[in-house]
C-alpha positions as CSV (number, residue, x, y, z in Angstrom):
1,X,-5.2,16.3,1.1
2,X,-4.7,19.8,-0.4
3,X,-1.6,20.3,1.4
4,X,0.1,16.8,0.0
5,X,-1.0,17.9,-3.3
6,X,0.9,20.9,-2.7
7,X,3.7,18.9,-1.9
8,X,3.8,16.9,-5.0
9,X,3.3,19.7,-6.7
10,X,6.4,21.3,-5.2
11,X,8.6,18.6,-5.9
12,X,7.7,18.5,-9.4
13,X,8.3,21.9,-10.0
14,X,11.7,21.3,-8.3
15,X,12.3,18.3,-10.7
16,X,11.2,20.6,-13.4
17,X,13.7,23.6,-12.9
18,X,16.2,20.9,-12.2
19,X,15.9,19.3,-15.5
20,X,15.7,22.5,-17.5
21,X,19.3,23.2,-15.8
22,X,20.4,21.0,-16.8
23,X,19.4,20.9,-20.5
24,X,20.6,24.7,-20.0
25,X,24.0,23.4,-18.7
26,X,24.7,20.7,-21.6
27,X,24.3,23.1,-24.3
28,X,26.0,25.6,-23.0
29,X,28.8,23.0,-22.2
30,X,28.7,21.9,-25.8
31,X,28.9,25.2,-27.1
32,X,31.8,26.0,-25.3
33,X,33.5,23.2,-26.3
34,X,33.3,23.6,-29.6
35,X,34.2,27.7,-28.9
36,X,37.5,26.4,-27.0
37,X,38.3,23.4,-29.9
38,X,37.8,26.0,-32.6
39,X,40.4,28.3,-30.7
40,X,42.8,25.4,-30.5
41,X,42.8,24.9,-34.1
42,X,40.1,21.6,-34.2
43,X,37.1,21.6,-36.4
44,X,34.1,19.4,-34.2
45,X,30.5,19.3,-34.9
46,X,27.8,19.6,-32.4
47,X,27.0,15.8,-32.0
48,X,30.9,15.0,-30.8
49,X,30.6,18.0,-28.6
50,X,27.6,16.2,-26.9
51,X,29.2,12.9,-26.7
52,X,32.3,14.7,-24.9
53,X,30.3,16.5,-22.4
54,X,27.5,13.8,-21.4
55,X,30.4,11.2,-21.2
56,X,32.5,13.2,-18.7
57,X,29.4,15.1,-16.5
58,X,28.4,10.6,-16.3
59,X,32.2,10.3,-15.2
60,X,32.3,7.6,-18.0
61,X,35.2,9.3,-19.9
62,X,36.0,9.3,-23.6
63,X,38.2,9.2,-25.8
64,X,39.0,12.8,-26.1
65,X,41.3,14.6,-24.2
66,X,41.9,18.4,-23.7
67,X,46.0,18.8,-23.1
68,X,45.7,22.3,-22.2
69,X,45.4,23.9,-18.9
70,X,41.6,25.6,-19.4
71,X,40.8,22.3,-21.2
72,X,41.4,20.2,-17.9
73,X,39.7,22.9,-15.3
74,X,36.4,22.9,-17.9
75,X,36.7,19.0,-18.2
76,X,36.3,19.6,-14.4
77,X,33.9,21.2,-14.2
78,X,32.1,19.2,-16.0
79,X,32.7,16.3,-13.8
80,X,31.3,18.1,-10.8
81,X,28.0,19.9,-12.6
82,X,27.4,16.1,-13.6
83,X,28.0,14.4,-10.0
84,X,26.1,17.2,-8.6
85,X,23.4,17.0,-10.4
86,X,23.1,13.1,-10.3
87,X,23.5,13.3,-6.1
88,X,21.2,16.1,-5.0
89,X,18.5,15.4,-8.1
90,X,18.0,12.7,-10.2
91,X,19.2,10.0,-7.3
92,X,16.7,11.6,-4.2
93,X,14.1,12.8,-6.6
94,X,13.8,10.6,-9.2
95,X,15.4,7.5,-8.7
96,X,14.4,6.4,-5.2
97,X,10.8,7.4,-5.2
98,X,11.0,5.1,-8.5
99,X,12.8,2.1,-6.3
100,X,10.1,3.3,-3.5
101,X,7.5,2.8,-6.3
102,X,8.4,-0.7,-7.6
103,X,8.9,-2.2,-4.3
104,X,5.4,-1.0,-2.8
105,X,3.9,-2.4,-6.3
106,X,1.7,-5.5,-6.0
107,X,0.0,-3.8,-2.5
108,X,-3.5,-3.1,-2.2
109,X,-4.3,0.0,-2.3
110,X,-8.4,-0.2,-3.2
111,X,-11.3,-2.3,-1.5
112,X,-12.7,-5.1,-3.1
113,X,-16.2,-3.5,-4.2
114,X,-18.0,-6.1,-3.2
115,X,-17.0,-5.2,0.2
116,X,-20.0,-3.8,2.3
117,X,-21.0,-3.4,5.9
118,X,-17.7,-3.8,7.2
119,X,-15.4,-2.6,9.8
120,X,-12.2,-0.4,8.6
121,X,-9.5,-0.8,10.9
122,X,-6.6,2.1,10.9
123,X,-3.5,1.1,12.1
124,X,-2.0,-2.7,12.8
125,X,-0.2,-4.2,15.6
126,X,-0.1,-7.4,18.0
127,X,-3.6,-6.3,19.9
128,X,-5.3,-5.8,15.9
129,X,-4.1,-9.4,15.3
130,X,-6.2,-10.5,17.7
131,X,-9.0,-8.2,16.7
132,X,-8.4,-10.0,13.1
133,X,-8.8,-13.5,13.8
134,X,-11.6,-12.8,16.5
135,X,-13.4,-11.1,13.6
136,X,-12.6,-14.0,10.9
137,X,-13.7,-16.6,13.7
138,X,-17.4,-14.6,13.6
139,X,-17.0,-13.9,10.1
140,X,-17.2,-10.3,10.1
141,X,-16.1,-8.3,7.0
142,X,-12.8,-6.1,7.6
143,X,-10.5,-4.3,6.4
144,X,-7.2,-2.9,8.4
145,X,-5.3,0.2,6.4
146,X,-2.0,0.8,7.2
147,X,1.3,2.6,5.9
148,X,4.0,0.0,7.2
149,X,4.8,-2.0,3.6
150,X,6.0,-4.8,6.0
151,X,2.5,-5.4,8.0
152,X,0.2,-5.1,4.9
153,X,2.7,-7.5,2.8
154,X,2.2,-9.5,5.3
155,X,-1.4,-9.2,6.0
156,X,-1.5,-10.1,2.2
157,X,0.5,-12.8,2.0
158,X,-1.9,-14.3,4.8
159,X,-5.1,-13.3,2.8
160,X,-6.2,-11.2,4.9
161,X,-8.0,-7.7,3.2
162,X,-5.8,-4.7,4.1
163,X,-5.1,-1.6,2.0
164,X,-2.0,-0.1,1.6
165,X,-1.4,3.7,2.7
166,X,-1.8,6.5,5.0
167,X,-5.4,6.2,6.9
168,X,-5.4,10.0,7.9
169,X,-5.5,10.4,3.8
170,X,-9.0,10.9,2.5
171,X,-8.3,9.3,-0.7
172,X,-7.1,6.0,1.0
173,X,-9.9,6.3,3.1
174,X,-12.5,6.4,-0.1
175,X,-10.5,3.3,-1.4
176,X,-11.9,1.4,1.5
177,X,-15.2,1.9,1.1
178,X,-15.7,4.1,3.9
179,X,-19.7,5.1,3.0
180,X,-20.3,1.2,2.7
181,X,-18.4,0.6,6.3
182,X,-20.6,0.3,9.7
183,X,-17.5,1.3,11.5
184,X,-14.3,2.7,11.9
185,X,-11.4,1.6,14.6
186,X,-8.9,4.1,15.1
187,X,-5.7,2.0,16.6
188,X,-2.9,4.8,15.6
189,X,-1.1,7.8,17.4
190,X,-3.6,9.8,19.4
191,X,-2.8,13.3,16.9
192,X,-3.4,10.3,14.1
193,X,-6.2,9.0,15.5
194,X,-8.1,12.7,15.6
195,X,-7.2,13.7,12.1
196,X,-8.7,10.2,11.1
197,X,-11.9,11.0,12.8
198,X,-12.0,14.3,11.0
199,X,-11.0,12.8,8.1
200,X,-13.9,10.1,8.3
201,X,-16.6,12.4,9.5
202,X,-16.3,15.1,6.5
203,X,-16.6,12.0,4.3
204,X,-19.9,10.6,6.1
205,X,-21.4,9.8,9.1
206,X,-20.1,6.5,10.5
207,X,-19.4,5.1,14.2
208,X,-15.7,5.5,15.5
209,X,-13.9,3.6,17.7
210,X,-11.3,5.2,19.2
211,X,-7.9,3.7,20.7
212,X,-7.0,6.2,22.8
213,X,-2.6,6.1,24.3
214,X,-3.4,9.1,26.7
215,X,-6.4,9.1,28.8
216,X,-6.1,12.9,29.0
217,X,-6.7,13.4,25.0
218,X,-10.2,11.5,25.4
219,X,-12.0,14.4,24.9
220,X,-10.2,15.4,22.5
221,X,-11.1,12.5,20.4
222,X,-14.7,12.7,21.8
223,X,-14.8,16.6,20.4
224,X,-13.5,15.0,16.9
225,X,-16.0,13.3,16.7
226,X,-15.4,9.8,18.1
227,X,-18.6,7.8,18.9
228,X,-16.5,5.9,21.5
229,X,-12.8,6.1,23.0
230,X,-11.5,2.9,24.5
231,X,-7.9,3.5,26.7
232,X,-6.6,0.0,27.5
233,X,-4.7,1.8,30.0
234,X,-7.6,2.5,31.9
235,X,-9.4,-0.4,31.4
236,X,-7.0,-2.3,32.8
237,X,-6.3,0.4,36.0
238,X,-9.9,-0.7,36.9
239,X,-8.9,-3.4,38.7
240,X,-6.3,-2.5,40.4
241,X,-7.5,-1.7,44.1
242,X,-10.1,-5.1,43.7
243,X,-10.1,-7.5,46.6
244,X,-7.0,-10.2,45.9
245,X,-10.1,-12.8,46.5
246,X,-13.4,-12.7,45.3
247,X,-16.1,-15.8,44.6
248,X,-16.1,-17.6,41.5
249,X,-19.0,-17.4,38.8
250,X,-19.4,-16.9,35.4
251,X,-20.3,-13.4,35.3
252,X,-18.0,-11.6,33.8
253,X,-17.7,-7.9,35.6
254,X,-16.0,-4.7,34.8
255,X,-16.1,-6.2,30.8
256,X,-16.2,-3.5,28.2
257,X,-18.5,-4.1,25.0
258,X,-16.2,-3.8,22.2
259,X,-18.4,-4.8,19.1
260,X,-21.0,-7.4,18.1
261,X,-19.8,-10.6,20.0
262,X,-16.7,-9.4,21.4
263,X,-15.5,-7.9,24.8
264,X,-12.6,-6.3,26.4
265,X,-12.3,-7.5,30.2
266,X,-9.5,-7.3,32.5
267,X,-8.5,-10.5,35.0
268,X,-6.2,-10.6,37.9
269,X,-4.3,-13.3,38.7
270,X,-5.2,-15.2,41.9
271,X,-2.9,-16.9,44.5
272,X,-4.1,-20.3,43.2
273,X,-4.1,-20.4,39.7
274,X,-2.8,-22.5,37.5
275,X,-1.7,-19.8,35.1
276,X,0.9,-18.6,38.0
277,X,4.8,-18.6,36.7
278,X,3.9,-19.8,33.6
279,X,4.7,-17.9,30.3
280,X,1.6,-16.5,28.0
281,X,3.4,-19.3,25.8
282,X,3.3,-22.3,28.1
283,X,0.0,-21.0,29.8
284,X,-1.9,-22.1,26.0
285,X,-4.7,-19.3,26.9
286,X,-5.6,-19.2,23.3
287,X,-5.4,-22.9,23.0
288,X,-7.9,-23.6,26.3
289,X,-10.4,-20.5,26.1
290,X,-10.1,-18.9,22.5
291,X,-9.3,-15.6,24.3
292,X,-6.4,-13.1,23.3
293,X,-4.5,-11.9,25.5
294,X,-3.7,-8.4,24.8
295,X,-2.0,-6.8,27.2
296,X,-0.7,-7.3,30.7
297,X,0.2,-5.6,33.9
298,X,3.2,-6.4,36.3
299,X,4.3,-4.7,38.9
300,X,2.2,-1.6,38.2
301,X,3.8,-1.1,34.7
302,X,1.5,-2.0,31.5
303,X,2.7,-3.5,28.8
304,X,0.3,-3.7,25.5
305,X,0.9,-6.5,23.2
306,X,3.6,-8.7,25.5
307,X,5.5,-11.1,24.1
308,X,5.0,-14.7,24.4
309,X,8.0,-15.4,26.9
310,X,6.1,-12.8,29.2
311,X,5.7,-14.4,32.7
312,X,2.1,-14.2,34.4
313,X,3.0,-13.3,37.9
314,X,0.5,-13.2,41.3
315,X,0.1,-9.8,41.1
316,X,-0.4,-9.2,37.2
317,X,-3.8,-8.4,35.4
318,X,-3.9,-9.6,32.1
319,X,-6.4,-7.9,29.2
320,X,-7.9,-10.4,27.4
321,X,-10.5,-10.4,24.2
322,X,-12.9,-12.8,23.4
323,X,-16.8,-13.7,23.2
324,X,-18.6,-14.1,26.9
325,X,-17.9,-17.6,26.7
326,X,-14.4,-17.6,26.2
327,X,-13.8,-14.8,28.7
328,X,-15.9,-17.4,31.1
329,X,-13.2,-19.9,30.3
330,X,-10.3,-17.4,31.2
331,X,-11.7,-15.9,34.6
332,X,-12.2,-19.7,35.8
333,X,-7.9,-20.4,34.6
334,X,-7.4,-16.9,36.5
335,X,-8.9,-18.1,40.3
């Protein structure tokens, strides 16, 4: 936080000198103009002086011309102090965090305050969107936070509450109610996910849920100060070594406790089953259980949020989350 104020406040000075430079450069411009007219015989006031120096540093031209040889080489000059200064300054630093600023406007950026009791989700992609409509099916409050202007204009344009910004910044974090929250998912990088945690935990003390992309920075996360740390990864290399057949029943084993109502559990596919060759998209798991598939493995490669034309082969394990019941469903489509 301290160091992006430092930023800003860097840039601004930057901005600052810039413009004074410039200022600087314009009347001195203008008073050599009138220096080098006065030389050449031509009487010109102060406010046709300006006109002939902003209208040739804006390439724009005028209607005043200067014949001689030090005339053209200052005209010039001119040309180049203003090209420069529109390229390197007032385009990068002015104008396109302005553009930046009107396209981003009309996001959330601040929590309903009527929101309480609610789970903040950091960071959105295909296994989240599962998460979401798993939590609006139960009708559990969220919120996801995110930085991509893509996924939380979309999130928005589906009414679905989201917050638009960085979720390692303690400010954004504050904006979605963080002290009201019951709990915190972490779904981003691993270093993001740890300076979250940090971020949360100096704020106040709330559960986190931890996504973790490398198994070996669990403890890191752990020593941050994550409650839990869930690795897909693993959860899924559980089952790998199983017996290829085992008896049918509804208990679902090796299932991980994800929140209130939902589970993450982990199914092989078995010789017999009718999901067998079919695509996620013509299997219609969603459709017949209300499970999510969320990830998949195939030939001992994993792949976390797989597309719909993703073929369900004998030996793949797919990750699936949903309530018992519907995981019930899914382990009976699996044998």
């Amino acid at each position: 936080m301290k160091i992006k104020n430092m930023i800003k406040k860097h840039e601004w000075t930057i901005i600052k000198l810039f413009i004074l430079f410039w200022i600087f450069t314009i009347i001195l411009s203008c008073i050599a103009f009138i220096i080098g007219q006065y030389h050449e015989h031509q009487q010109i006031n102060f406010i046709e002086s300006l006109y002939f120096v902003i209208m040739t540093m804006t390439t724009l031209g005028g209607d005043v011309i200067l014949p001689s040889t030090i005339g053209r080489l200052f005209t010039i000059f001119l040309a180049i102090t203003g090209l420069f200064t529109f390229f390197t300054v007032l385009f990068p630093l002015v104008l396109i965090p302005w553009m930046e600023k009107q396209i981003q406007e009309g996001l959330p950026t601040k929590a309903s305050n009527k929101l309480e009791d609610h789970i903040i989700i950091c960071g959105y992609n295909e296994m989240v969107e599962s998460l979401v409509r798993e939590l609006e099916d139960h009708d559990i409050p969220f919120i996801v936070i995110d930085d991509n202007e893509h996924h939380i204009r979309t999130l928005y344009n589906d009414e679905v509450e989201c917050l638009f910004g960085d979720p390692t910044d303690e400010d954004v974090l504050i904006n979605s109610r963080i002290c009201k929250a019951k709990l915190i998912i972490a779904n981003c990088s691993d270093e993001k996910n740890a300076n979250i945690i940090l971020s949360a935990k100096e704020r106040c003390d709330i559960n986190i849920i931890a996504i973790v992309n490398d198994k070996n920075n669990i403890h890191y996360l752990k020593y941050a100060g994550a409650n839990r740390v869930i690795s897909p990864k693993a959860l899924l290399g559980s089952f790998i070594g199983r017996k290829a057949v085992a008896p049918l029943n509804d208990r679902i084993t090796g299932s991980t406790h994800f929140m209130t109502g939902l589970e993450i559990a982990e199914f092989p596919i078995y010789p017999r089953s009718p999901l067998l060759k079919k695509s996620l998209k013509e299997s219609r798991i969603g459709e017949f259980t209300g499970a999510n598939i969320v990830g998949i493995w195939i030939n001992g490669t994993l792949s976390l949020n797989p597309g719909s034309d993703e073929k369900i082969k004998r030996n793949s394990i797919l990750l699936a989350v949903g309530n018992k019941e519907q995981l019930k469903k899914l382990k009976r489509l699996t044998h």
